[in-house]
C-alpha positions in Angstrom: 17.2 23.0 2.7 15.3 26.2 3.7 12.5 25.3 0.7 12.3 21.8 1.8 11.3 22.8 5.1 9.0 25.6 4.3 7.4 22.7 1.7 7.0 19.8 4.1 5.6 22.3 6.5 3.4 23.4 4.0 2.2 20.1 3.2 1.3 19.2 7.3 -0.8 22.7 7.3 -2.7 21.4 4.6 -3.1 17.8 6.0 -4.7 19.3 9.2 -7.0 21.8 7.2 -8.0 19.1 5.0 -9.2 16.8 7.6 -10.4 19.8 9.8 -12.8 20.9 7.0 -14.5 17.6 7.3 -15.4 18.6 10.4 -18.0 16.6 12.7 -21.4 17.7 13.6 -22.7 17.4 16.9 -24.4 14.8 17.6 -23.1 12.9 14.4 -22.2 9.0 14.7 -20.1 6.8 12.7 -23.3 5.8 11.0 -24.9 9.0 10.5 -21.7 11.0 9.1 -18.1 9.2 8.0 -14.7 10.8 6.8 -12.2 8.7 5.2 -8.8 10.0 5.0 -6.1 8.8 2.1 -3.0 9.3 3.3 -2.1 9.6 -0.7 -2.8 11.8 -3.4 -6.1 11.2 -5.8 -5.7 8.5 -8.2 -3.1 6.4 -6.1 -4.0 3.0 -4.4 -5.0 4.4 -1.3 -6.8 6.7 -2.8 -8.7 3.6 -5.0 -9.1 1.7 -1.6 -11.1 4.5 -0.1 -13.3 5.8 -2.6 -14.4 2.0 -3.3 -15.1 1.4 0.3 -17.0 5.3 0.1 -18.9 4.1 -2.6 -20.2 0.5 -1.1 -20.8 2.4 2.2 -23.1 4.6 0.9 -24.9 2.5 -1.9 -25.3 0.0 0.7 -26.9 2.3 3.0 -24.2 1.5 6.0 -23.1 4.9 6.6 -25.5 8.2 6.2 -22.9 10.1 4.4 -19.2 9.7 3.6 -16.6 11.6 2.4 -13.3 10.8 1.3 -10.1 13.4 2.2 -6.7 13.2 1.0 -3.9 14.3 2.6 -0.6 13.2 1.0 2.7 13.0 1.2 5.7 10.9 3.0 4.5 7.7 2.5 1.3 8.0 4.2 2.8 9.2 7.3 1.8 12.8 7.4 -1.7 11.8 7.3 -1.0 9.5 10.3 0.3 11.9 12.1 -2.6 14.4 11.5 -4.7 11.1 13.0 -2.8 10.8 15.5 -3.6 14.2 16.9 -7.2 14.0 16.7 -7.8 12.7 20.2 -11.5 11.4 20.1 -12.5 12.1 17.1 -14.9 9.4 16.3 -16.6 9.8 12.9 -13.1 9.4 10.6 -11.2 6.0 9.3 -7.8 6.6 7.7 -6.6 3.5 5.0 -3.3 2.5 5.6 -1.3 -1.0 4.4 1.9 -1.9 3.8 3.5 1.0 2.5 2.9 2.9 5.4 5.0 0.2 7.7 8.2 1.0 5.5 7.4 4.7 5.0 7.3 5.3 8.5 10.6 3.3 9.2 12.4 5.2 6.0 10.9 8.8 7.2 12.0 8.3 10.5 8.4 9.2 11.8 7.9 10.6 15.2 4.0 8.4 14.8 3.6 5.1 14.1 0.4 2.8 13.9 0.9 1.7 17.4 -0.2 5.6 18.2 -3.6 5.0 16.0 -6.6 2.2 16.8 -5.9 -0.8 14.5 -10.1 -1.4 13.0 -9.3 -3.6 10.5 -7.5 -5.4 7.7 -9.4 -5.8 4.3 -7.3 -6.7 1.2 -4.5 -7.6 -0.1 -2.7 -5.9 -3.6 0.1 -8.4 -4.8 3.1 -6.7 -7.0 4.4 -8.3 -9.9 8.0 -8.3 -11.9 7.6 -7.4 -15.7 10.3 -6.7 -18.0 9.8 -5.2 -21.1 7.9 -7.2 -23.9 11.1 -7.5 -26.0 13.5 -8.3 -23.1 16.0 -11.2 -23.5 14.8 -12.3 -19.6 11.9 -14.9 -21.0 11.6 -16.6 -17.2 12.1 -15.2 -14.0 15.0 -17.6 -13.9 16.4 -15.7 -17.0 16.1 -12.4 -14.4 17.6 -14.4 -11.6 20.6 -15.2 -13.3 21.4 -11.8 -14.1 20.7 -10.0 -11.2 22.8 -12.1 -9.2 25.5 -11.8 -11.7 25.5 -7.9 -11.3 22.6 -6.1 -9.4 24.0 -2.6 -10.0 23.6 -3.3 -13.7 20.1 -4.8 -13.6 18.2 -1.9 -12.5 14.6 -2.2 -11.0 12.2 -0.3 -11.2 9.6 0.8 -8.7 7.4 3.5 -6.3 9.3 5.0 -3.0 12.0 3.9 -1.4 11.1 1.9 1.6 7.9 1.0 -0.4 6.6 -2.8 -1.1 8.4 -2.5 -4.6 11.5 -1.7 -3.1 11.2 -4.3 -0.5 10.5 -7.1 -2.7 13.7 -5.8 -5.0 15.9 -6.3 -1.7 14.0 -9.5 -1.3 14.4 -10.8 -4.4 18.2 -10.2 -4.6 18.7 -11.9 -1.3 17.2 -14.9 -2.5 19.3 -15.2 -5.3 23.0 -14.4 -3.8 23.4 -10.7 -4.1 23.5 -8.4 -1.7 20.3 -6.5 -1.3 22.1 -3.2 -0.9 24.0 -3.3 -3.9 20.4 -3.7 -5.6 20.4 -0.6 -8.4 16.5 0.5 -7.1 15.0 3.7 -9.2 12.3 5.1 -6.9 9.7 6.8 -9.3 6.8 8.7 -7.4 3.7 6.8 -9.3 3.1 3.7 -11.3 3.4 6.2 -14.6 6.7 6.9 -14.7 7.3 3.5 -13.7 6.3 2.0 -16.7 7.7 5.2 -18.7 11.2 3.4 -17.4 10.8 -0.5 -18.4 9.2 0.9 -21.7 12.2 3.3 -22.4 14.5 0.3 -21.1 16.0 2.6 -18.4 15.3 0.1 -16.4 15.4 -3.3 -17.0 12.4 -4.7 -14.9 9.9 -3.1 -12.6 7.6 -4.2 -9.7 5.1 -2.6 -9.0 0.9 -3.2 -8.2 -0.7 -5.7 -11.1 -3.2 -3.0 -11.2 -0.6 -0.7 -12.7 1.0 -3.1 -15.1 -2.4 -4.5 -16.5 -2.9 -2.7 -20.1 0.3 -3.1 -20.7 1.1 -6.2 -19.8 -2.3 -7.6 -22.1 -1.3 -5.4 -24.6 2.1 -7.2 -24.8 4.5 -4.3 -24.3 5.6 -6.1 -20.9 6.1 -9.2 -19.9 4.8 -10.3 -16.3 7.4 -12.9 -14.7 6.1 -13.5 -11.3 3.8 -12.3 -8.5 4.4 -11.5 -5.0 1.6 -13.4 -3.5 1.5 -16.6 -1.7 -0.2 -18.8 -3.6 -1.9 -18.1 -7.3 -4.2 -15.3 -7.3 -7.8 -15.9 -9.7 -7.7 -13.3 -12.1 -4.0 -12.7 -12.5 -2.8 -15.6 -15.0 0.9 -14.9 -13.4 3.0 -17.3 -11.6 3.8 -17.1 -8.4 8.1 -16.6 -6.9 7.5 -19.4 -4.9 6.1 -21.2 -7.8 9.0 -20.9 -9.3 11.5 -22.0 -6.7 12.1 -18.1 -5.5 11.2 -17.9 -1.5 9.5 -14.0 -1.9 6.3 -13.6 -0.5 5.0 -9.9 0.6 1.2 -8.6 0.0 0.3 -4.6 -0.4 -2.5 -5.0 2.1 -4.9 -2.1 3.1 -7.0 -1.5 5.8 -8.0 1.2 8.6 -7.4 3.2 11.7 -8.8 5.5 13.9 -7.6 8.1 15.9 -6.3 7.2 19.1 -8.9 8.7 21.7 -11.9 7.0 20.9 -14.1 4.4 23.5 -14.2 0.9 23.2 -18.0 1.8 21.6 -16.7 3.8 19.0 -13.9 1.1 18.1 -16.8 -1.5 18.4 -19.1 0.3 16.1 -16.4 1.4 13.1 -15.6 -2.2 13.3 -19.2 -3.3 12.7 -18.9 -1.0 10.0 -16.3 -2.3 8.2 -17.8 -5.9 8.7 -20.3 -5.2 6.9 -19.0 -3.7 4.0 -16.4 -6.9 3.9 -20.0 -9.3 4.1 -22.2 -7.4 0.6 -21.9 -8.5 -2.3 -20.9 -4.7 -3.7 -18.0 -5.5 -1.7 -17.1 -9.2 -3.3 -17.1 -7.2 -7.0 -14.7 -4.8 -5.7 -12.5 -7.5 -4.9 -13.0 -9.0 -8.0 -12.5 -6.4 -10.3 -9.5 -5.1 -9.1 -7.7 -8.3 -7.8 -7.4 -7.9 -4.5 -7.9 -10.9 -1.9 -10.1 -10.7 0.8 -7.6 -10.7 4.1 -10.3 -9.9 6.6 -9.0 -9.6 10.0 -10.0 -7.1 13.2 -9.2 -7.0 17.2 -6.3 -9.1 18.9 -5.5 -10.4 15.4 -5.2 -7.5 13.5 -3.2 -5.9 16.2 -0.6 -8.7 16.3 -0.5 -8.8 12.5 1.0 -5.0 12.8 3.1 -5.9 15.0 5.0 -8.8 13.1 4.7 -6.8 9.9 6.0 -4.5 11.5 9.0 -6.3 12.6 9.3 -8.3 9.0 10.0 -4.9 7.9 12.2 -3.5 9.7 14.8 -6.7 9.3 14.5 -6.1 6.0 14.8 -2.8 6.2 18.5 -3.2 7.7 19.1 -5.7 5.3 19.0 -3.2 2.2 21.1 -0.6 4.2 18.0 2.2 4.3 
């Protein structure tokens, strides 16, 4: 216990040096000088979402300089709470989505994004179920079938508990007449060792970002059943759960905050910033070419979309006994 302590505490030292060492310059403006924080480490989907939006930013000439910062660990939610200590600080973003709604219910966190300024929703990831390419489940019905007919034997697959993957797992089973909680959910800490388990049939599905899955599932080594968005998504020649008579909808979307201290100018302005990233082209082909779908939203509607997610979650939540 001692060395868990002494390593999360670790971790929140380096979260606030991290950001610290981007420092601000007087005088600097959101325009002139911008820090983005991923609450994740380097190479995640956080970490993705920023460093696209760094390099737009700065190719498009709407921010002098950016720099991106990660701070990792729990979810997302130490980083938030290192943003949520910085008062005014008025030349830093941090990305957060979906992940960080359930992380900070399942950590228990003393922050939450009501204690950050909502700026604006972007994008949306969508998850999707594969199996293995030689699996007996052919159809997401196949899948259905079994994992009502014993959900501790059907293990899943996925990233953190409390995550989108795990949250679509309770979802999934709940549609299908088993209880969510009896749901036999392997938490993996990247999309890796995911895949690692459906390939080594440790598991005998996974969800998890179709970003993740891609390769393999064009290479034929898995087998993509369904995907977790509303409706069909260009670029992602995977049915839909709803298509297929399964009522489970949930999108990985990503977006920013700020720190809570800042004016109604500086809100105003980072805004205007990340409007006009959303409106270039450079922008569009990042959408494109990792497909997300634009989910563009800032102000009163944004806020109320946190909120609801929010409480989507947290039912849910209860519902898989976290």
């Amino acid at each position: 216990m001692t060395g868990t302590i002494v390593g999360v505490m670790a971790v929140a030292l380096f979260a606030t040096a991290a950001i610290s060492t981007a420092g601000t310059a007087s005088g600097a403006t959101p325009r002139s000088k911008l820090t983005l924080v991923a609450p994740a480490a380097p190479g995640g989907g956080w970490d993705a979402f920023g460093r696209e939006g760094q390099q737009v930013l700065r190719a498009e000439g709407i921010v002098g300089g950016v720099q991106v910062v990660n701070v990792p660990g729990a979810s997302g939610t130490i980083g938030l709470g290192q943003v949520a200590e910085m008062g005014d600080r008025h030349d830093l973003m941090m990305v957060t989505g979906g992940v960080m709604v359930g992380g900070i219910i399942i950590n228990r966190s003393q922050v939450s994004l009501q204690d950050v300024v909502p700026i604006a929703r972007l994008a949306d990831d969508f998850n999707v179920l594969v199996v293995p390419g030689d699996s007996p489940y052919e159809t997401l019905g196949d899948f259905a079938e079994a994992l009502a007919a014993d959900p501790g034997g059907t293990a899943i697959a996925g990233g953190s508990l409390g995550g989108i993957d795990h949250l679509l797992a309770g979802m999934l089973a709940r549609e299908v007449g088993a209880d969510p909680a009896s749901v036999n959910y392997l938490a993996y800490p990247g999309g890796g060792e995911v895949v690692t388990s459906i390939l080594s049939h440790t598991a005998q599905a996974g969800l998890s970002g179709y970003n993740e899955f891609r390769d393999q599932i064009e290479s034929g080594n898995l087998r993509a059943l369904a995907v977790s968005a509303a409706e069909p998504v260009e670029g992602i020649d995977v049915p839909t759960f709803r298509e297929q008579g399964v009522d489970v909808e949930m999108s990985n979307w990503r977006g920013y905050v700020a720190p809570p201290g800042i004016s109604d100018e500086v809100r105003d302005e980072l805004i205007a910033i990340v409007t006009e990233l959303r409106e270039t082209e450079a922008w569009r082909e990042v959408l494109e070419r990792n497909r997300w779908v634009d989910s563009f939203m800032v102000g009163e509607e944004f806020d109320t979309f946190l909120r609801e997610e929010t409480e989507r979650t947290e039912e849910i939540v209860k519902e898989l006994g976290l």
